[in-house]
N, C-alpha and C positions, 0 to 999 in steps of 0.2 A: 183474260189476258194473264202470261206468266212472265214472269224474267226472273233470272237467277246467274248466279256468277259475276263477270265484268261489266258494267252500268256508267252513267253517267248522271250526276247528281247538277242539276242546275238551281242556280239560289237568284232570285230578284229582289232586289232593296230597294224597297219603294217608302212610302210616306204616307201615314193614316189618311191622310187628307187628298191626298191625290186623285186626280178623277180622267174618266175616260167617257168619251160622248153622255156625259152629265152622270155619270153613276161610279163606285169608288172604283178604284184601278183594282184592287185584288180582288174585287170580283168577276167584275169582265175577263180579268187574269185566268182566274181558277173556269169560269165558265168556256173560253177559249179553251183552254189545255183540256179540258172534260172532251169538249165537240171534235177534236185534233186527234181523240183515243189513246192520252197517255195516263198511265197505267194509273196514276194519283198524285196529288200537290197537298200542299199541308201551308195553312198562313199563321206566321209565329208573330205576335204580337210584343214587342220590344218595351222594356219600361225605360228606360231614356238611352238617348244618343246621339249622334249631331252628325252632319253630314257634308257635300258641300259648300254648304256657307256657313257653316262653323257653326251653326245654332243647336245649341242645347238644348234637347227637346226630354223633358217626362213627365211622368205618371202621376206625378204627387199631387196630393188631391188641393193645392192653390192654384196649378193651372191644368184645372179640366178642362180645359178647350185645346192642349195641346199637341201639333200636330207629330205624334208618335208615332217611332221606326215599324216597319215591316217587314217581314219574310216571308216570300214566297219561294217553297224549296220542292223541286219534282227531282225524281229517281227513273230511270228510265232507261232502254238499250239507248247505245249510241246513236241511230239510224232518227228512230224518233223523237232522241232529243233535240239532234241537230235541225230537224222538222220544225220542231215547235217554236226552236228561239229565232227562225227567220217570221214566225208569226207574231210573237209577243215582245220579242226584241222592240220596235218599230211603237212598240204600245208605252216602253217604261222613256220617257220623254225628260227625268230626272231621277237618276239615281245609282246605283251600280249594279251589273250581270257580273255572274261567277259559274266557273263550268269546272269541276274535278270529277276524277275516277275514282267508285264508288264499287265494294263488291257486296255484293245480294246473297246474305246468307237465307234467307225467307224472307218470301212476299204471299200472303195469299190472305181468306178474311175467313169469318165462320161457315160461310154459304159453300165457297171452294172447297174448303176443310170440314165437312159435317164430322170427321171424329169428336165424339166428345170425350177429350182427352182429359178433363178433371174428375171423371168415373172413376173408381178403386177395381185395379184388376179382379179382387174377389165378385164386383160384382156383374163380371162379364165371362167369366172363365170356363171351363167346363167341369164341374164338381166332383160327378161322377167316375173316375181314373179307374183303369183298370189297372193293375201293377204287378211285376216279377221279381221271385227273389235272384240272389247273383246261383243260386242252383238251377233254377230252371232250366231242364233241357230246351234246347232249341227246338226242335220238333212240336214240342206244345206251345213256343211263343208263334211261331208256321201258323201253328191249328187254332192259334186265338185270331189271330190276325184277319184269317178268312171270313171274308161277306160282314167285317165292318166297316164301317164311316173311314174310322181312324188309321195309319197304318204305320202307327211309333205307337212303344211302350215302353213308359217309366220301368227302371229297375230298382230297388227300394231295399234298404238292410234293414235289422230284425227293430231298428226302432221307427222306421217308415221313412228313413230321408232317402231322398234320393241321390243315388251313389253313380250311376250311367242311364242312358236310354238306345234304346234299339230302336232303328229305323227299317223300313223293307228293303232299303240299301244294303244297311247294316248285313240283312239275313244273305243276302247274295256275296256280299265282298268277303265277310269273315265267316259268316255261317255255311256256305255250300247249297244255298238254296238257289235250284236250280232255275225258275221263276221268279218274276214280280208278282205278290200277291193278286195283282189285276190279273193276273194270264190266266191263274192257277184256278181263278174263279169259274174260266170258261171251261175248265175240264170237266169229263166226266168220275165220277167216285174211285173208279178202279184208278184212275192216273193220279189222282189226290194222294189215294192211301199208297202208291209207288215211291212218290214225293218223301210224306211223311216219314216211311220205312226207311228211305235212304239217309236222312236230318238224324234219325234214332240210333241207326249203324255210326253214326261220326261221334256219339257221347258227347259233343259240344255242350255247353250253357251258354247260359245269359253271361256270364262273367268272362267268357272267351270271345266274344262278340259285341257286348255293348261300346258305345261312344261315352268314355268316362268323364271328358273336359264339359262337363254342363255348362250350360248359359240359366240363370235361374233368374227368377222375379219374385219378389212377395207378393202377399196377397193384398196388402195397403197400400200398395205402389200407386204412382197415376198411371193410364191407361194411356196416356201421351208418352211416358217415359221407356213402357214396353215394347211400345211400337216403336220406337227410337232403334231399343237394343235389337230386336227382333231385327229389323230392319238391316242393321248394323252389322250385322253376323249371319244376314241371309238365311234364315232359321225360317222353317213354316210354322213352330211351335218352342211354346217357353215350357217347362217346368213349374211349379206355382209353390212358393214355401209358405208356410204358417210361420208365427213369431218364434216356435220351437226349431225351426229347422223344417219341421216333416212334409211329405209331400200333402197340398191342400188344391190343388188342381192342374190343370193342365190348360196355359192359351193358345190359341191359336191364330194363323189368319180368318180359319171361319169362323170364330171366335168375334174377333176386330169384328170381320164385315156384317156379320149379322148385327153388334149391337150398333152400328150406320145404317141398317137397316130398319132398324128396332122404329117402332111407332109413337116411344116416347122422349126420341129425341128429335128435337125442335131444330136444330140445324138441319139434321138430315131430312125432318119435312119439308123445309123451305129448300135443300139441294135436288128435289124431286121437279121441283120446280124450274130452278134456275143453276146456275153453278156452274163447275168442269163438265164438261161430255167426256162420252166415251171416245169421238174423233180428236180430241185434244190429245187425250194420251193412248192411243193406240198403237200397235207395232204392227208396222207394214210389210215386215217381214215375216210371211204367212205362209210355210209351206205347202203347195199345191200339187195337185196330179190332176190331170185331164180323166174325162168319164171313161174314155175310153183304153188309158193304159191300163198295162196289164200288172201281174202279182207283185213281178220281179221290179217293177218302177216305182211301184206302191209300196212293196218293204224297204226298197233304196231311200225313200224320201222318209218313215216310218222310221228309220235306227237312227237316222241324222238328226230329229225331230226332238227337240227336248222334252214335249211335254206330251210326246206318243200318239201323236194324231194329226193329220192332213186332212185340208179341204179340199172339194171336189169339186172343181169348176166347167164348163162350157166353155168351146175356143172365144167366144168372148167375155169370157170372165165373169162370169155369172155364175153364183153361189150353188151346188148345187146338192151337196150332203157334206158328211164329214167321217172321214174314217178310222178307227182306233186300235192299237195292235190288239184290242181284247174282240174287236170286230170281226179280224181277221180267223182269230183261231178258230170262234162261234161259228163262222160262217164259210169257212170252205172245208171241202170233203173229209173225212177221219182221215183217207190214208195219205191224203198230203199232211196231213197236221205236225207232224212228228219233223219232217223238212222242213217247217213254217218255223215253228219255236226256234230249231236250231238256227235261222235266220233273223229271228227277231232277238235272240239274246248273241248275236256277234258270233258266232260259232262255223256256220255254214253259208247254202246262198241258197233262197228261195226255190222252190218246187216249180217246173215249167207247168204250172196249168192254166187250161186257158180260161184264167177267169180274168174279169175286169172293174177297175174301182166302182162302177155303177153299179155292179152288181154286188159289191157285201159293204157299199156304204149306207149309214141312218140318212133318212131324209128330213132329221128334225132336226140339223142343226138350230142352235141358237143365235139369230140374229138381230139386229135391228141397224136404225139410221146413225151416223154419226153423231147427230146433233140429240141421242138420247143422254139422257144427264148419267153422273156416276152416280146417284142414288139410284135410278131405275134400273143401271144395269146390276148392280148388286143384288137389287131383291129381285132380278127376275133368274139370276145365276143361282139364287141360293133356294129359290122355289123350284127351278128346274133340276137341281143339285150337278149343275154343269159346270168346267172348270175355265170353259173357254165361251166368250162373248166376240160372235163374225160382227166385224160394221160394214153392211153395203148400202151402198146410193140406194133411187129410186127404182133404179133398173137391177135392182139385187146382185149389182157388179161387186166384187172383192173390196174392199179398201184397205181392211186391216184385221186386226183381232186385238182383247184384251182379254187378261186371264185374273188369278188372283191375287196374283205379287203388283200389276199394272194397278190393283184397284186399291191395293194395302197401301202402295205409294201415293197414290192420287188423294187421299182421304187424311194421310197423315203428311202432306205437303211437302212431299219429299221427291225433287224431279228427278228420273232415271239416271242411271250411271251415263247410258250412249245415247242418242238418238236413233231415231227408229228411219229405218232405211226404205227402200222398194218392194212391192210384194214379190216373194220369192215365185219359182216357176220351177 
């Protein structure tokens, strides 16, 4: 259960001593409001106070028998507080109810939150950096880029700090590259080295191109507070400083999710188990195309797409591939190919052929049930090395997706910006 934002905080003031069908009232209290599903209650025990009948009651150790103030205090949406106090109202028989507006800046427990955020960024980071100086032709930051993991590079002056980084954004909006690295992958050699030739003709660097405003972390940082900033600045990746300044790694969100993953933390063992799902924070709003549309429906829904790929469902919503603009290029004819690109990067409009999403979508999407925890979908996203997790029912109907920003949130307790709306069509 989540709540966050405007709540309702309920307080009962009862009396140590007070009882309900022969057992003390704050527990029958707190046992009700558990069985009722509200979210938690907390009993604060009072060292003296007086109350209706003006008797002075405490703690001091000449009258240990005396009968001492209590607080029962629940936090809760409105709906289900107002729920509970037609339950327990009826139960406090002496003392006073109290109801205020109450805002939720975090609610969740270790189980919910498997990050283990008191980790030191250095010990989760990626160590290995590959780095550019601000000379570097752009053409060779292109040529590094291709057929890695990663697809940003730190840029670093002659004493190793880092001074900007280049993203595969970056290479298209300021550098002239006329692909996403992903596209560029599905070419053949001769179209690569076209690419590269034309990046080498423009004389561009890294220093004409890079994103200079860094977002940075040390490397002793806690691992809760990067996730914070990260988060904060919608970044997929930190920079990493050492105590001089210099660059000492690079975080990311595969970074985060793997060490949630990781086999030696104990939250995230026990989140394999029980905790958030995936149908908790999933987005419903899942781009789709029927098996049977054609190129021109598939690219349409494909440019709109932020994260470059649609699902491929049956008229009754049945999961049935998934298709990726790098799918596209791989897999329809060479002499459409050239029409295709200039459609997927905004340029043109798709090639009339008749092909159909059944026919160049993977059949291996990645799926599972709603009710798979956010541990299991992480390591199975990070063993698949997929970016996108499908949730269908039993009947392998649509429900949703999660990707890796839904799972960076979920982990570091941090509820979306919007709610998640209807599957798209």
């Amino acid at each position: 259960m989540r709540i966050s934002g405007q709540a309702k905080r309920l307080r009962l003031y009862i009396g140590e001593s007070d009882q309900w069908r022969g057992r003390p009232l704050y527990l029958a209290l707190l046992e009700t409001l558990k069985g009722n599903g509200l979210a938690g209650a907390t009993v604060t025990r009072g060292v003296a106070g007086f109350g209706a009948h003006a008797r002075i009651r405490t703690a001091s150790l000449e009258v240990l028998s005396s009968d001492l103030p209590l607080i029962v205090e629940v936090v809760d949406n409105a709906e289900r507080i107002a729920q509970a106090l037609t339950v327990v109202g009826p139960m406090v028989r002496e003392g006073l109810i109290t109801l205020d507006d109450v805002e939720v800046v975090k609610y969740t427990h270790r189980y919910l939150q498997p990050l283990p955020g008191d980790r030191l960024v250095r010990d989760v980071m990626t160590r290995d950096v590959i780095s550019v100086g601000p000379a570097t032709p752009v053409a060779d930051i292109f040529d590094l880029l291709i057929g890695k993991q990663f697809r940003a590079v730190p840029v670093v002056n002659e004493a190793g700090a880092p001074i900007g980084i280049i993203s595969d954004g970056d290479l298209m909006t300021r550098g002239g590259a006329p692909l996403r690295i992903s596209l560029t992958e599905r070419l053949d050699n001769a179209a690569v080295s076209a690419h590269l030739a034309a990046l080498r003709a423009s004389g561009l660097t890294a220093a004409d191109v890079m994103t200079p405003e860094l977002v940075t972390v040390n490397d002793d940082d806690a691992l809760a507070h990067a996730v914070q900033r990260m988060v904060q600045r919608g970044l997929k990746r930190l920079p990493v400083l050492d105590s001089r300044g210099r660059l000492a790694g690079m975080l990311s969100r595969l970074d985060v999710l793997g060490a949630v993953g990781s086999g030696s933390n104990p939250p995230a063992q026990q989140a394999r188990r029980q905790g958030r799902t995936v149908g908790e924070v999933m987005d419903r709003r899942v781009p789709t195309v029927l098996a049977d549309a054609d190129l021109v429906d598939v690219v349409e829904r494909l440019v709109s797409a932020a994260l470059k790929r649609v699902a491929v469902v049956d008229e009754a919503g049945r999961l049935l591939g998934v298709i990726t603009d790098g799918d596209l290029v791989a897999r329809v004819r060479p002499e459409a190919r050239s029409g295709l690109l200039a459609a997927l990067t905004g340029r043109g409009r798709a090639p009339d052929v008749p092909v159909t999403a059944r026919e160049v979508m993977s059949t291996t999407a990645l799926s599972g049930p709603p009710e798979t925890t956010i541990g299991e979908g992480i390591e199975r996203m990070l063993a698949d090395g997929r970016k996108r997790f499908f949730v269908v029912d039993a009947g392998r109907r649509l429900l949703g997706a999660v990707d890796r920003q839904a799972l960076l949130l979920a982990v570091a307790g941090i509820e979306p910006q919007s709610p998640s709306a209807g599957v798209a069509s």
